[in-house]
PDB file of N, H, CA, C and O in Angstrom:
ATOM      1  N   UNK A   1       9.918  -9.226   3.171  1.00  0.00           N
ATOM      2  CA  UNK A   1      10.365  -8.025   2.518  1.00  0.00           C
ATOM      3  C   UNK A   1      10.270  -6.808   3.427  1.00  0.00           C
ATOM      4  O   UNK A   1      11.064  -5.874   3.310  1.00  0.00           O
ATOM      5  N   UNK A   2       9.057  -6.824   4.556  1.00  0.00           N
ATOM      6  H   UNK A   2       8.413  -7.583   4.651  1.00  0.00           H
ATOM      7  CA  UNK A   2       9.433  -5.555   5.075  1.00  0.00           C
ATOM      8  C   UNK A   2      10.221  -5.744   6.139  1.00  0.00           C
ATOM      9  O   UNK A   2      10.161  -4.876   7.009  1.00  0.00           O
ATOM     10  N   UNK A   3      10.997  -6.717   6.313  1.00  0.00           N
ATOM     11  H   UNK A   3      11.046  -7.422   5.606  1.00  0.00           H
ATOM     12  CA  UNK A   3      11.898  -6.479   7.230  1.00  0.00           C
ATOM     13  C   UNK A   3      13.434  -6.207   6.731  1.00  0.00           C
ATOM     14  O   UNK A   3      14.460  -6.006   7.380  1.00  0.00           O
ATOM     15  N   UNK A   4      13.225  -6.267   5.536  1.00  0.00           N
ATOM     16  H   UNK A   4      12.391  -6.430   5.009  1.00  0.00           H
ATOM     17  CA  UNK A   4      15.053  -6.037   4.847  1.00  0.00           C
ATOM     18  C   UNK A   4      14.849  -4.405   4.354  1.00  0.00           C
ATOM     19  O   UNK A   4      15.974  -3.907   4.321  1.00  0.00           O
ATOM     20  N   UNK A   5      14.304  -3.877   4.148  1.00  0.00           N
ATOM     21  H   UNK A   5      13.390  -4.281   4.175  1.00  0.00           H
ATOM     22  CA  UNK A   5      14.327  -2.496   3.611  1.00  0.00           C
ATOM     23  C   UNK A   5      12.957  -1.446   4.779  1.00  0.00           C
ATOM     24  O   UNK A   5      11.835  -1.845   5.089  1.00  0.00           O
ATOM     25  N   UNK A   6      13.496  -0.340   5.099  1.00  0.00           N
ATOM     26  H   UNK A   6      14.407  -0.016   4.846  1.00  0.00           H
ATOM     27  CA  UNK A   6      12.720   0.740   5.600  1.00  0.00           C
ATOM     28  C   UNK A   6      11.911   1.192   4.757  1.00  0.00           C
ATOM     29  O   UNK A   6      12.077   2.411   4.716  1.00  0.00           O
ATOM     30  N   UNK A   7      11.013   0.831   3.962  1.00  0.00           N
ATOM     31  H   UNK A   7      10.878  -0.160   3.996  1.00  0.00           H
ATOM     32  CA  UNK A   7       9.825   1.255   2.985  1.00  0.00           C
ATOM     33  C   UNK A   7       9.155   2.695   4.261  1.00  0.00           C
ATOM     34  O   UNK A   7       8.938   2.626   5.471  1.00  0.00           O
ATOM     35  N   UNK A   8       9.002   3.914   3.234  1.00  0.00           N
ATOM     36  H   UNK A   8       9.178   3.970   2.251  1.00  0.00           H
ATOM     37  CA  UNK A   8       8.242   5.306   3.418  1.00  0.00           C
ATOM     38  C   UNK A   8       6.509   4.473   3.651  1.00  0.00           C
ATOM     39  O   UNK A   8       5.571   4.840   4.359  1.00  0.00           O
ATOM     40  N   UNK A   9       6.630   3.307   2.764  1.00  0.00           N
ATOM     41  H   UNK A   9       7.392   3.009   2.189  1.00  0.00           H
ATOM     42  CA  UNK A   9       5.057   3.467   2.310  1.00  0.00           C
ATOM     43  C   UNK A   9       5.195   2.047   2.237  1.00  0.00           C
ATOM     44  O   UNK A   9       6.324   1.586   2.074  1.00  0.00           O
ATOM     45  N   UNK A  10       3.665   0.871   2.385  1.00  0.00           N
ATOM     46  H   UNK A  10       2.747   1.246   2.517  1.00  0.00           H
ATOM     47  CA  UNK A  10       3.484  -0.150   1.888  1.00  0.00           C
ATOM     48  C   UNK A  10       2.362  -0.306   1.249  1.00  0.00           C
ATOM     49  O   UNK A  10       1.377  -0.315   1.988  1.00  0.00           O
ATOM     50  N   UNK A  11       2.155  -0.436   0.086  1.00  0.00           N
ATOM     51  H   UNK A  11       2.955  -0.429  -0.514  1.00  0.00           H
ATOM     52  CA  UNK A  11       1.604  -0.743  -0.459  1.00  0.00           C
ATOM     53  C   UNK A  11       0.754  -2.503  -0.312  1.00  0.00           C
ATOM     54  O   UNK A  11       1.352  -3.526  -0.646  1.00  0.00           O
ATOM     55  N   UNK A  12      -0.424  -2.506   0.140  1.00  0.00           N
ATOM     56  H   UNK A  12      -0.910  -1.676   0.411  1.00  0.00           H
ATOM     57  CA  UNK A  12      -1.230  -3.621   0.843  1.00  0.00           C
ATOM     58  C   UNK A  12      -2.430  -4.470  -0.444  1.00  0.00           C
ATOM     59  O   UNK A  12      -3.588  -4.094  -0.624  1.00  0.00           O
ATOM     60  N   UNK A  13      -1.740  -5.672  -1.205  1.00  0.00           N
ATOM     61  H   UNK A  13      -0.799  -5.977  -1.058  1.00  0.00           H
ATOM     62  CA  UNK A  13      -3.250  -6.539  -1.357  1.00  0.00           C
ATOM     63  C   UNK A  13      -4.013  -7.136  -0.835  1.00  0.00           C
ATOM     64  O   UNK A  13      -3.607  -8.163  -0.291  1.00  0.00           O
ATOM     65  N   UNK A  14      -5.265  -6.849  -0.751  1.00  0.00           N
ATOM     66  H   UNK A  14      -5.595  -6.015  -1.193  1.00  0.00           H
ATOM     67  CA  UNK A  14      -6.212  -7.104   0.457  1.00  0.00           C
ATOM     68  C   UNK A  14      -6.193  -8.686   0.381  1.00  0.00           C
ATOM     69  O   UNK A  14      -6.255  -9.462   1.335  1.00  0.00           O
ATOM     70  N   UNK A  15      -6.111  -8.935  -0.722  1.00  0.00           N
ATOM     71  H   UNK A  15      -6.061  -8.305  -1.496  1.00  0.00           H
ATOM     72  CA  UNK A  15      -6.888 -10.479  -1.111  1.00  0.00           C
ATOM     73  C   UNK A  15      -5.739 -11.358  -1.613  1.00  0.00           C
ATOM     74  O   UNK A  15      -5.778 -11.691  -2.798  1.00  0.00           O
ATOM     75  N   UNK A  16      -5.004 -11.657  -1.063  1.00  0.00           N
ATOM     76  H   UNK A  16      -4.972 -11.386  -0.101  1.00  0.00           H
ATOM     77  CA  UNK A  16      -3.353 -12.607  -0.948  1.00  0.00           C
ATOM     78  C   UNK A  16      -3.773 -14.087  -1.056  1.00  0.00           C
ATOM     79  O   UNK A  16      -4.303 -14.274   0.039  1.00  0.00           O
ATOM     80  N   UNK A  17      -3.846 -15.258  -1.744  1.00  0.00           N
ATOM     81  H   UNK A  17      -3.415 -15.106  -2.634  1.00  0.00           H
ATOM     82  CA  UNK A  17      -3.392 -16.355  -1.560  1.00  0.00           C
ATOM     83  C   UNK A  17      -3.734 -17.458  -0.282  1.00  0.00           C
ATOM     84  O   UNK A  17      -4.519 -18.360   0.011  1.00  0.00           O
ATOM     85  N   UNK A  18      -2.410 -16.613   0.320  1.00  0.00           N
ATOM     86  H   UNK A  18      -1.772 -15.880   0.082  1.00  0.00           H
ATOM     87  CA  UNK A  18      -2.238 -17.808   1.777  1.00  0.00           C
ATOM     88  C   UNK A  18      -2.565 -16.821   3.204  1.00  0.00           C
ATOM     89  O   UNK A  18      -2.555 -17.237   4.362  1.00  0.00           O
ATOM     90  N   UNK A  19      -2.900 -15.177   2.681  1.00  0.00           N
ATOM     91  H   UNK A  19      -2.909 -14.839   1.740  1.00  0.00           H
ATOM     92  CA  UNK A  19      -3.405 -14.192   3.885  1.00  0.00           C
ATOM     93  C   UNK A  19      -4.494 -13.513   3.596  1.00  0.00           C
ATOM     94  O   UNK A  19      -5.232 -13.868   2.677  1.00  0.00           O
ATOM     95  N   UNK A  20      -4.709 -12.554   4.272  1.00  0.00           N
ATOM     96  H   UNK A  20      -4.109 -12.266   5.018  1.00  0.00           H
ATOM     97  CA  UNK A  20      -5.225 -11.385   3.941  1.00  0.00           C
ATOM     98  C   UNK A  20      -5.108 -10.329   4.621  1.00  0.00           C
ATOM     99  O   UNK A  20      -4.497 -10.184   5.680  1.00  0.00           O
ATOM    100  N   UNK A  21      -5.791  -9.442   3.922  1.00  0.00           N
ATOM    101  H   UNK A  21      -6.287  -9.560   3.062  1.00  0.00           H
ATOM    102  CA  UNK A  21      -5.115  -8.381   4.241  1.00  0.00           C
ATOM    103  C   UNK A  21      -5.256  -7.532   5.832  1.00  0.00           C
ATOM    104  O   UNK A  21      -4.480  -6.623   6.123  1.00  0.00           O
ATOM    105  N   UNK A  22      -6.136  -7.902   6.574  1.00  0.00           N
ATOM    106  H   UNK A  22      -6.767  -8.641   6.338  1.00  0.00           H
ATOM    107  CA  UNK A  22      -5.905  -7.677   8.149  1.00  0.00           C
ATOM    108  C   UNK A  22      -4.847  -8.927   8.622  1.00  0.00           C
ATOM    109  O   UNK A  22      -4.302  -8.886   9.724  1.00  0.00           O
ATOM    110  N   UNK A  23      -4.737  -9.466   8.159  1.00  0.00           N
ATOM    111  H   UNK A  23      -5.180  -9.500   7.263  1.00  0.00           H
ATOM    112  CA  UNK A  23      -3.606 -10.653   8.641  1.00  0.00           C
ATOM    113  C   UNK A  23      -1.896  -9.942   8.346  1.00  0.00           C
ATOM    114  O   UNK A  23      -0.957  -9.971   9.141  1.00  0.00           O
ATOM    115  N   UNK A  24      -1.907  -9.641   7.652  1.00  0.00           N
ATOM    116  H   UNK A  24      -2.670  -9.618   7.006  1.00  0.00           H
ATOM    117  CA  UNK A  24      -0.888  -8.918   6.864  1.00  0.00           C
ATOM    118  C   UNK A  24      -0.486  -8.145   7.923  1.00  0.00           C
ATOM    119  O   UNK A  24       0.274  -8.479   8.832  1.00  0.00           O
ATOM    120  N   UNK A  25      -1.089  -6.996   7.740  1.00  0.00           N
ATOM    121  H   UNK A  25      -1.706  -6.725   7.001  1.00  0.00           H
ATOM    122  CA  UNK A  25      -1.010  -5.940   8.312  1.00  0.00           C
ATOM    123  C   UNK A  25      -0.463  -5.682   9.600  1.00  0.00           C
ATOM    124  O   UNK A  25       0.351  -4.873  10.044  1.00  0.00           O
ATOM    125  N   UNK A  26      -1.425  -6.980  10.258  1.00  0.00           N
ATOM    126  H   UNK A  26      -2.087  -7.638   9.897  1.00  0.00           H
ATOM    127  CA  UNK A  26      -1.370  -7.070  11.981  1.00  0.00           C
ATOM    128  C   UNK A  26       0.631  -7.396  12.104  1.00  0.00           C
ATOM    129  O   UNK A  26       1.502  -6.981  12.868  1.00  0.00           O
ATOM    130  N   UNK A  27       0.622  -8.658  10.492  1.00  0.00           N
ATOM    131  H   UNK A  27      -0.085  -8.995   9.871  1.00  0.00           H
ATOM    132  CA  UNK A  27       1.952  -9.101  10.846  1.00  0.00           C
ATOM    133  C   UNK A  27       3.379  -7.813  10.971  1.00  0.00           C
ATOM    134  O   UNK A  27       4.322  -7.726  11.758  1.00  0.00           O
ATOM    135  N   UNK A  28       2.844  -6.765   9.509  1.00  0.00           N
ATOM    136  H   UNK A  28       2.078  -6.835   8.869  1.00  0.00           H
ATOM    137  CA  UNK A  28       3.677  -6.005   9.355  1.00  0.00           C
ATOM    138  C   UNK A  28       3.662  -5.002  10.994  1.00  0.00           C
ATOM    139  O   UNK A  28       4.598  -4.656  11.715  1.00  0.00           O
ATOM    140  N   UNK A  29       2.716  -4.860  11.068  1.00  0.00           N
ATOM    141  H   UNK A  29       1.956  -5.141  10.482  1.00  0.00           H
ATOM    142  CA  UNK A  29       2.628  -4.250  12.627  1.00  0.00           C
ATOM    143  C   UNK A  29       3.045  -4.261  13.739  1.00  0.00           C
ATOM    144  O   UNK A  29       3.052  -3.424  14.641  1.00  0.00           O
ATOM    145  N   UNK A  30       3.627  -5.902  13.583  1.00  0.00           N
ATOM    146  H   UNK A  30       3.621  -6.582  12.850  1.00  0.00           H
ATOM    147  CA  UNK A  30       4.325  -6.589  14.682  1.00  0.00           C
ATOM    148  C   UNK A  30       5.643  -6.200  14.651  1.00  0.00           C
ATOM    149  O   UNK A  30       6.348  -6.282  15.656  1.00  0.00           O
ATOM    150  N   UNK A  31       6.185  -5.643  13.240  1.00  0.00           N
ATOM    151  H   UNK A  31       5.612  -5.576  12.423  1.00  0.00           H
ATOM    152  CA  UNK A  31       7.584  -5.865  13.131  1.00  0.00           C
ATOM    153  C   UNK A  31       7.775  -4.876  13.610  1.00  0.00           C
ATOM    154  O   UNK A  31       6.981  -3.942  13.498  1.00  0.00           O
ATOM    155  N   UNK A  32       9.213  -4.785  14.476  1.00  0.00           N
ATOM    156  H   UNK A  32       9.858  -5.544  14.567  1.00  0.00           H
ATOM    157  CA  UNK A  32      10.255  -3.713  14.938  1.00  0.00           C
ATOM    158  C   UNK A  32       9.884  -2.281  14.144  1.00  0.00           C
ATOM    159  O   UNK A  32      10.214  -2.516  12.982  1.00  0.00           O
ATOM    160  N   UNK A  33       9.651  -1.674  14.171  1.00  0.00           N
ATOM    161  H   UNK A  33       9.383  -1.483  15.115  1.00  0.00           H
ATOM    162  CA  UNK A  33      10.035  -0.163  13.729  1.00  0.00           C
ATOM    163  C   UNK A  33       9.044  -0.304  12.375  1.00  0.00           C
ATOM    164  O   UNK A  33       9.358   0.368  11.393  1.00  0.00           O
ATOM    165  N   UNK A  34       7.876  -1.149  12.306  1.00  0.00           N
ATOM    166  H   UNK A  34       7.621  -1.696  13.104  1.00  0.00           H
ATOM    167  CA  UNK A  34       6.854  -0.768  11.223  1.00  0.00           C
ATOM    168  C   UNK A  34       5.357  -0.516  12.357  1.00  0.00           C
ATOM    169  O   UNK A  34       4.205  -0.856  12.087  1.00  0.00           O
ATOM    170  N   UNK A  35       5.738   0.031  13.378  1.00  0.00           N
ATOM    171  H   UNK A  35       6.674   0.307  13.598  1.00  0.00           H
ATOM    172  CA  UNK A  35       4.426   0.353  13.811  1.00  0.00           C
ATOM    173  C   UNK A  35       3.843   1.559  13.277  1.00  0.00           C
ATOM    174  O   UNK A  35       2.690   1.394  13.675  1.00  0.00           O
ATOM    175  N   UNK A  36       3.831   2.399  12.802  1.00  0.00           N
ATOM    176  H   UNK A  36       4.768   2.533  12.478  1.00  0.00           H
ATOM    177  CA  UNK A  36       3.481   3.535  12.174  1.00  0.00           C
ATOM    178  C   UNK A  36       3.575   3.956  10.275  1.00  0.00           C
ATOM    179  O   UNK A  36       3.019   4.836   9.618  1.00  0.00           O
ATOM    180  N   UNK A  37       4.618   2.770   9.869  1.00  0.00           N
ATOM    181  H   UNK A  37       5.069   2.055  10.403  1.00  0.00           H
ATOM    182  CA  UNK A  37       4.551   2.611   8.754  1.00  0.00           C
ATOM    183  C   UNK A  37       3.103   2.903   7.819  1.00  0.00           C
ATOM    184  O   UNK A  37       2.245   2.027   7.927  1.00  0.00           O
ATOM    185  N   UNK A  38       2.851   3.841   7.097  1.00  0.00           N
ATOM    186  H   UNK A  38       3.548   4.552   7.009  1.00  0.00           H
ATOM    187  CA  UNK A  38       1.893   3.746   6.402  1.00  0.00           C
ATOM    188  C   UNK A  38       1.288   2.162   5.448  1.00  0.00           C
ATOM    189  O   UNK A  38       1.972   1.544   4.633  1.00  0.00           O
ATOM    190  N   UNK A  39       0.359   1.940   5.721  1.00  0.00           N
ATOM    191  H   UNK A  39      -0.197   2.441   6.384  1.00  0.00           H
ATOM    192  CA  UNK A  39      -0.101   0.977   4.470  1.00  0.00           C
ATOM    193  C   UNK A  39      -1.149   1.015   3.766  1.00  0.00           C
ATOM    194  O   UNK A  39      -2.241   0.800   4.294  1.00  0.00           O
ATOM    195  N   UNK A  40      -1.029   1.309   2.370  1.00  0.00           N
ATOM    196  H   UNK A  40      -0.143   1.483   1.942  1.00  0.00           H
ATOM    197  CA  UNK A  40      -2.737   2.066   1.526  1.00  0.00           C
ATOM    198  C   UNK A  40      -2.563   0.764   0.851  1.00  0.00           C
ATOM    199  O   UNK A  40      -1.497   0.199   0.606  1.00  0.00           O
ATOM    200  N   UNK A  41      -3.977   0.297   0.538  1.00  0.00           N
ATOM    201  H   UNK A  41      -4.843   0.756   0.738  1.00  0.00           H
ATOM    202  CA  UNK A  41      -4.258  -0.756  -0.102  1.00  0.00           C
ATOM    203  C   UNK A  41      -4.072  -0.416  -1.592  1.00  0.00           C
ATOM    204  O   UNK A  41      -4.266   0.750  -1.935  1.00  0.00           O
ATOM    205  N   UNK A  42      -3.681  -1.415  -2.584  1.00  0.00           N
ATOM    206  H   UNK A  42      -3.523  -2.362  -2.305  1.00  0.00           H
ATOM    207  CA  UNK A  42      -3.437  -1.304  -3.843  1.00  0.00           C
ATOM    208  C   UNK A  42      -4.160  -1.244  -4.387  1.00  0.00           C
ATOM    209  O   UNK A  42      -3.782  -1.046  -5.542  1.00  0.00           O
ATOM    210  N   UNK A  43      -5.580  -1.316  -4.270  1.00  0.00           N
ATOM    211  H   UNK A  43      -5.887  -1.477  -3.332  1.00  0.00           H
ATOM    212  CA  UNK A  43      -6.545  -1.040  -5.416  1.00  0.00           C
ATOM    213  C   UNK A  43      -6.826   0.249  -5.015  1.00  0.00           C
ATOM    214  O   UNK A  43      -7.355   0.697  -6.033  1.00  0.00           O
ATOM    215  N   UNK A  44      -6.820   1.334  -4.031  1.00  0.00           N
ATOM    216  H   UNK A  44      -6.391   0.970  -3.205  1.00  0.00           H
ATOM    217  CA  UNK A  44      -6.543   2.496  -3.879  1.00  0.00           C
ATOM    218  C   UNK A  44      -5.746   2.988  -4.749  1.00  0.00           C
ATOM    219  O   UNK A  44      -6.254   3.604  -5.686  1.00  0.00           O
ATOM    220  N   UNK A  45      -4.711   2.891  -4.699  1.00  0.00           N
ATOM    221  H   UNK A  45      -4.298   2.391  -3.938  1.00  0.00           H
ATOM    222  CA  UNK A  45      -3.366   3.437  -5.022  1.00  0.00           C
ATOM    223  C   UNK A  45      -3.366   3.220  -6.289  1.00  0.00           C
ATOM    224  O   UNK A  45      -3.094   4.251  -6.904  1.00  0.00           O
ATOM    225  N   UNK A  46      -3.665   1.796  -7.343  1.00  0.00           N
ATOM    226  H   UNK A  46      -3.886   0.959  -6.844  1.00  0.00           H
ATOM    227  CA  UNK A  46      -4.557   1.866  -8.906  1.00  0.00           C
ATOM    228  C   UNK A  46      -5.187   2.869  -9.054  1.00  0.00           C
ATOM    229  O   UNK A  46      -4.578   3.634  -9.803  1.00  0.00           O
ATOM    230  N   UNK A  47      -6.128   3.268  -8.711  1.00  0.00           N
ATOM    231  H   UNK A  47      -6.623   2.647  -8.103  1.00  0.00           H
ATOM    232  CA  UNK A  47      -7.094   4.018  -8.640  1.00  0.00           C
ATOM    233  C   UNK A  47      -7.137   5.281  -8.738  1.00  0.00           C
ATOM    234  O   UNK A  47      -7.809   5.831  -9.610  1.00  0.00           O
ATOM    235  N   UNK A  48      -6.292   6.053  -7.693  1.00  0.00           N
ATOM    236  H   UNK A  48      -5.746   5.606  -6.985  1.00  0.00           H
ATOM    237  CA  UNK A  48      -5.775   7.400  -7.710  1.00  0.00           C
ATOM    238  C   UNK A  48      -4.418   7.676  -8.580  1.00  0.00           C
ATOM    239  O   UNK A  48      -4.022   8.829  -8.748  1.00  0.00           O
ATOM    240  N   UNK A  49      -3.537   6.230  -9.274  1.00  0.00           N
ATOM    241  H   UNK A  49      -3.858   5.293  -9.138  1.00  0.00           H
ATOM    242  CA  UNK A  49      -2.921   6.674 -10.458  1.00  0.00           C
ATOM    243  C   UNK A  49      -3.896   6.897 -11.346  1.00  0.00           C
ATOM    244  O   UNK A  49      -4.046   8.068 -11.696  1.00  0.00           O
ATOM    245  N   UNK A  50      -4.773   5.881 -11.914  1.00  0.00           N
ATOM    246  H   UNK A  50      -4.652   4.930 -11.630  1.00  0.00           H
ATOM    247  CA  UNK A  50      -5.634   6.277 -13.006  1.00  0.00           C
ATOM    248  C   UNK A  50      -6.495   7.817 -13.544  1.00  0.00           C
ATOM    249  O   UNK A  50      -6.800   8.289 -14.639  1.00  0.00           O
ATOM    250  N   UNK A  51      -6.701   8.337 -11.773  1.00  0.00           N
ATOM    251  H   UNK A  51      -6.453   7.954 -10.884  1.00  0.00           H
ATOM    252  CA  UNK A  51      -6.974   9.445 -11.808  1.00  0.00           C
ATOM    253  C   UNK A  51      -6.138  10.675 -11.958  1.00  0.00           C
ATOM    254  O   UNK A  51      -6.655  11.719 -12.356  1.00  0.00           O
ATOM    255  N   UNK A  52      -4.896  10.599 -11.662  1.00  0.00           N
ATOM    256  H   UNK A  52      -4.477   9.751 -11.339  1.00  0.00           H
ATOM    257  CA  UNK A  52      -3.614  11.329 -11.426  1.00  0.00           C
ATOM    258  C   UNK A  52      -3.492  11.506 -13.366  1.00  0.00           C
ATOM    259  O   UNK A  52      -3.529  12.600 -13.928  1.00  0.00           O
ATOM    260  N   UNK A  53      -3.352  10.193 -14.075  1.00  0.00           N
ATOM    261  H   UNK A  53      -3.323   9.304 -13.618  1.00  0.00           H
ATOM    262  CA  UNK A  53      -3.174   9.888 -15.323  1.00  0.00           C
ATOM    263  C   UNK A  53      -4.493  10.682 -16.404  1.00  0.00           C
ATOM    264  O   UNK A  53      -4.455  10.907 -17.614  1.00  0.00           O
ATOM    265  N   UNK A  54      -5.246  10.872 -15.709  1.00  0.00           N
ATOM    266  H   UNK A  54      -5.277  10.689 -14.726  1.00  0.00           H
ATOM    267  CA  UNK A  54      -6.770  11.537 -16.840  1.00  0.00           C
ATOM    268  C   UNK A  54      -5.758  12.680 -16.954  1.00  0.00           C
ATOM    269  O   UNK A  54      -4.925  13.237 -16.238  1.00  0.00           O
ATOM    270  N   UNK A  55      -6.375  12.783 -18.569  1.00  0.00           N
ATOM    271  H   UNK A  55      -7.051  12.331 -19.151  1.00  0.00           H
ATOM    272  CA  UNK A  55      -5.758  14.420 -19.261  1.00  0.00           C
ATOM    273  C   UNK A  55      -6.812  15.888 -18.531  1.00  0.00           C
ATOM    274  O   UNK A  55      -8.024  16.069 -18.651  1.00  0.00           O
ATOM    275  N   UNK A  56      -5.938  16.602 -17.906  1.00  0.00           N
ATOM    276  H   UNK A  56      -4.954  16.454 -17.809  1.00  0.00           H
ATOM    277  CA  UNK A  56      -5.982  17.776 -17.727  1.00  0.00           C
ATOM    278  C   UNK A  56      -7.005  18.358 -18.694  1.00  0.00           C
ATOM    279  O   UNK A  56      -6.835  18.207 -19.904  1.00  0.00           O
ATOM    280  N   UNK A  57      -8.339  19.192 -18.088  1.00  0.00           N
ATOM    281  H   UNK A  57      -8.477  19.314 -17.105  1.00  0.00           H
ATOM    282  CA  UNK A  57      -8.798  19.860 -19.719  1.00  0.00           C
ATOM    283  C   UNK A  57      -8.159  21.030 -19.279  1.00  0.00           C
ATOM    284  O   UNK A  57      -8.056  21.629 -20.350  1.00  0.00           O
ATOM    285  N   UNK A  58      -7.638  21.796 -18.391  1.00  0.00           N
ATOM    286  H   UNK A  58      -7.722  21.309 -17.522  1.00  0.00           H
ATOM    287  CA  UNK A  58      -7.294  23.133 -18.050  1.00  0.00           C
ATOM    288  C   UNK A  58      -5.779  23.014 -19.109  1.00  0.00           C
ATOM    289  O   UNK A  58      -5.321  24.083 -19.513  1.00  0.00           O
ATOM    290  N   UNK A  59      -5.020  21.616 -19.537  1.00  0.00           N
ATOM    291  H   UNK A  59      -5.392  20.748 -19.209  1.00  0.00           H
ATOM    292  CA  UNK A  59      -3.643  22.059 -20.264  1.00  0.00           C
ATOM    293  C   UNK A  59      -4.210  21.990 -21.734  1.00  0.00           C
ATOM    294  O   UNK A  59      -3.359  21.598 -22.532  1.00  0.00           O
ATOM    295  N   UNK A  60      -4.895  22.148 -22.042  1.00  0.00           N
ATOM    296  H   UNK A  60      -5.587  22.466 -21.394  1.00  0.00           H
ATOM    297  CA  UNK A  60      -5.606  22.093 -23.404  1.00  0.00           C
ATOM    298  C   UNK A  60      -5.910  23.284 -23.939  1.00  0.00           C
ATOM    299  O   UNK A  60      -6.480  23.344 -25.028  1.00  0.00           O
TER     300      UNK A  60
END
């Protein structure tokens, strides 16, 4: 997948199956024109939606 689309951002599960996630990474790293590609791990990125998602007490 990251070689068919220019993704801004990748989103990374550390804990894959048949990789992981420094395995991954190194691979996406390898590819043509993803050396600088950002990659935040997904339980990050859970995480800071959940927080993004808490109700405001200042709109109250």
């Amino acid at each position: 997948m990251a070689t068919d689309v220019d993704y801004a951002l990748i989103l990374m599960d550390l804990q894959m199956p048949e990789t992981d996630g420094p395995q991954a990474t190194r691979a996406i790293r390898a590819l043509p024109g993803r050396e600088e590609t950002p990659l935040v791990p997904g339980e990050f990125f859970a995480t800071l939606l959940k927080w993004l998602e808490r109700e405001d007490p200042r709109r109250t």
